[in-house]
Each structure stands twice: as C-alpha cells, then as structure tokens.
N, C-alpha and C positions, 0 to 999 in steps of 0.2 A: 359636311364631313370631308375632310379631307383625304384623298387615297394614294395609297402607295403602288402605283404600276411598275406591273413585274414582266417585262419581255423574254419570253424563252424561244429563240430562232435554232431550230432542232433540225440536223441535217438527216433528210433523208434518201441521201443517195440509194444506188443501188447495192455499194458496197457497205453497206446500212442491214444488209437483210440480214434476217436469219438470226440469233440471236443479240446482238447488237441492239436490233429494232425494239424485240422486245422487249430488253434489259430498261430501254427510254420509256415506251410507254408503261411500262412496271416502276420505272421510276420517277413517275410523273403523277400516276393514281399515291403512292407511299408518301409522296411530296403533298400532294394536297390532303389526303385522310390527317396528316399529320399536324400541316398548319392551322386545320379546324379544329384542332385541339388545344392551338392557342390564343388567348382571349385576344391580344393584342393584333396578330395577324389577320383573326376572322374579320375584325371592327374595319381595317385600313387596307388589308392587302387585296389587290384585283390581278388576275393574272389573264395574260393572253398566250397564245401560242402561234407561230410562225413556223412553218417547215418548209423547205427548200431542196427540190431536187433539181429538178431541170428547168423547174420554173420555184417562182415562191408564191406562198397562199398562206394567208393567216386565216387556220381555220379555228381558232376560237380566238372571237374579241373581247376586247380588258372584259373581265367577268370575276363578280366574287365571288368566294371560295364556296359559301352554301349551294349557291348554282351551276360552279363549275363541271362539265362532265366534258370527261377526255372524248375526242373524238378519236376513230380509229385511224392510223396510220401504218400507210407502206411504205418499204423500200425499193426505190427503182429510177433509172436514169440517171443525169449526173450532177453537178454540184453549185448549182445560183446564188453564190454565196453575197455577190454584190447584188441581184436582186433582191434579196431578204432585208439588206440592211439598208435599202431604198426603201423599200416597203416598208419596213418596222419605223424609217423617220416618217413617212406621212400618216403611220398611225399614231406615232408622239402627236403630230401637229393639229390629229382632228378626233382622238380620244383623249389627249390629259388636259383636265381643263386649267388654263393659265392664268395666273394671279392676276385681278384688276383694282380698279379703287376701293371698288362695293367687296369684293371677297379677297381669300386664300383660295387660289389653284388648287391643284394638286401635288403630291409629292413629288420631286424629280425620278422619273423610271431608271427601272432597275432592270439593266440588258443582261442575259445570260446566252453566252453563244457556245455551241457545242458540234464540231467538225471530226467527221475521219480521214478527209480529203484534202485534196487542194481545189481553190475556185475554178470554174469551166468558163464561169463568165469573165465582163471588164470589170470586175470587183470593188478598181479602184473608181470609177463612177458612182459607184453606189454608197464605196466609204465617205467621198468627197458629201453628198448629202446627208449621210447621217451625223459627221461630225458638226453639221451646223447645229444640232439638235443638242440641247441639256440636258444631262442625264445624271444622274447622282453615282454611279460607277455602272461600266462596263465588264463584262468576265467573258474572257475567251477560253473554250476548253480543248485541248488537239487531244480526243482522244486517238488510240494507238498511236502505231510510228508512221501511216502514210500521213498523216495533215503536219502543214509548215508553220511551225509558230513563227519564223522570220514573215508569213505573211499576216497569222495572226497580232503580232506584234504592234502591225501598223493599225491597226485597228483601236487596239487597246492596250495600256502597259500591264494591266491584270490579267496574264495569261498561265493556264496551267494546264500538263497535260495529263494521260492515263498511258502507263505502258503496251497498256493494250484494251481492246473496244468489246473487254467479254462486260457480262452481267454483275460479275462482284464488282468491278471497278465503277462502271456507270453506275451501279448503285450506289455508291461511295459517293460521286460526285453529286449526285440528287440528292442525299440525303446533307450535304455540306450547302449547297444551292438553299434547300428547309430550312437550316439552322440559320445561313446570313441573312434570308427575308424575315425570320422569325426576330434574329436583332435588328432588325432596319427597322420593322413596325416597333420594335420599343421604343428604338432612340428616337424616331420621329412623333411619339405619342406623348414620352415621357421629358423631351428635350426639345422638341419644336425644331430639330435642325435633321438637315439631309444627311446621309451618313457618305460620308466623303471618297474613303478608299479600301482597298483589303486590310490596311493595320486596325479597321476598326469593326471586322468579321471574325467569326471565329477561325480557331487556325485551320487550316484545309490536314483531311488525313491524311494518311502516308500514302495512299496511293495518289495524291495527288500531289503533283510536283509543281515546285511553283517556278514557271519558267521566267530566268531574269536577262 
C-alpha cells in the first residue's frame, strides 16, 4: 500500500500559550476523528507531528490515523523554525519509503506549517535542506500578525495567514488542513498522481487569507 505522509510542524513557542495552544491541539484531535470518517484517508493517509519551540522534536512519527493519539503539548521558549524543517527532511528521508524497481514508494508528503512568530534560529540552514526533499506541496500558515510571511514565503509559494491566533480561526485552518488531506488521498487513490498545488485543494475559508 501506498501512503500519503502528512507533516504538521506546529509552532510551540511560548507566545503559543494559553489559548492558541489549545485551539492546535483541539484542532488536531477534530482533524483526525474527522479523517477516520473517510474511507479514502483512513486506507492512505499517515500523519506525523513536529513541534518546535526552542528546539524541534517530532513527537509523533508518520502513524495511521486508527492509531494516531495526540500527544500533549506546551507552549514555551522560542521559535526553531529552521530546526523543524531540518528535522522534518530527515524524517522524509528515513520514513517515506522511495519508489524502486520491485515497488511504488510512497506518496510525496504533505507539509503543513503553522507559525505566530518569527525564526529564533539560522532558519535559512534548515530551509537549504529541506528544499532538497520532494514533497507534493508545502502550506505555510502565519497565524496572527507577529509571523513574517516575507519569511514564510521563502519556504513555500503556499502561504496563508489568520488575523489573529484565537481558537475560531485555528480551528478554521484545521479544519481546511482535513478537507485538503481528505482530497489528496482521493486524487491519489482514484488518479494515481500527487496532488500538485493549492489550485487543486479545496478553497481556504475566509478566514484564511491567501497570502500572494
């Protein structure tokens, strides 16, 4: 079987806390109850989690969705944005398995990144090695107005933000995060191909701005 890796690199600074924090991990249990109610997702989609404060830790690796359980997370310290995305390529390189003679790989992963800050760290170290890595789209998210989409930019052209980092808003954007994994596992089920870019996700809601 072939799987569709889902990266969610979830910032947990300290300016993270308090409701924020638990608007993500509220919207990250909503995300999964929901995609295990769809046939196609449950079959193909494996998702991991990455969080990054002052340092980054992927505390859940690719795992499918029946066994998925969130881990708990705080907010505190500050923002290892280039560590996570260092991190998140050497878990491309030594969790998705790569197409050979004898098989099909796996799906090209599916990065969702989501900020209220700007990096603390060399960032651009970190982008430099994740860009070697294939990935079938990227999504950067600034939520509020402290994170820099001029730096999220460089990361990825797929960036959008939230006016601000309360609970309806991140829930909005989890719940848009649901629906595109929910079409990626179709079109990869029922068309054999990677799903390319955001013209071919559902449209992001209003609260989510799509930064150009």
């Amino acid at each position: 079987m072939r799987r569709l890796p889902v990266y969610l690199l979830l910032d947990t600074s300290g300016s993270m806390n308090g409701e924020p924090i638990e608007a993500v991990k509220n919207g990250v249990q909503v995300m999964i109850s929901s995609l295990r109610q769809n046939p196609q997702a449950i079959e193909t989609a494996f998702i991991s989690v990455i969080t990054f404060d002052s340092e980054a830790r992927q505390i859940i690796p690719l795992t499918d969705l029946a066994s998925f359980q969130m881990a708990d997370i705080r907010a505190t310290g500050v923002t290892a944005l280039g560590n996570a995305l260092k991190l998140v390529a050497e878990k491309i390189d030594t969790e998705v398995a790569k197409t050979t003679a004898e098989q099909k790989g796996d799906w090209k992963p599916l990065v969702f990144i989501m900020t209220d800050g700007i990096p603390t760290d060399d960032w651009q170290v970190g982008l430099a090695e994740f860009k070697k890595r294939k990935t079938a789209f990227t999504v950067a998210c600034a939520a509020g107005s402290g994170a820099d989409t001029n730096i999220l930019k460089q990361i990825t052209d797929n960036v959008v933000s939230l006016d601000t980092a309360d609970s309806a808003s991140i829930g909005k954007f989890f719940l848009w995060v649901t629906a595109s994994i929910g079409v990626s596992s179709t079109k990869v089920e029922d068309s054999g191909k990677d799903v390319q870019g955001l013209n071919e996700l559902p449209p992001p809601p209003a609260e989510l701005n799509i930064v150009v």
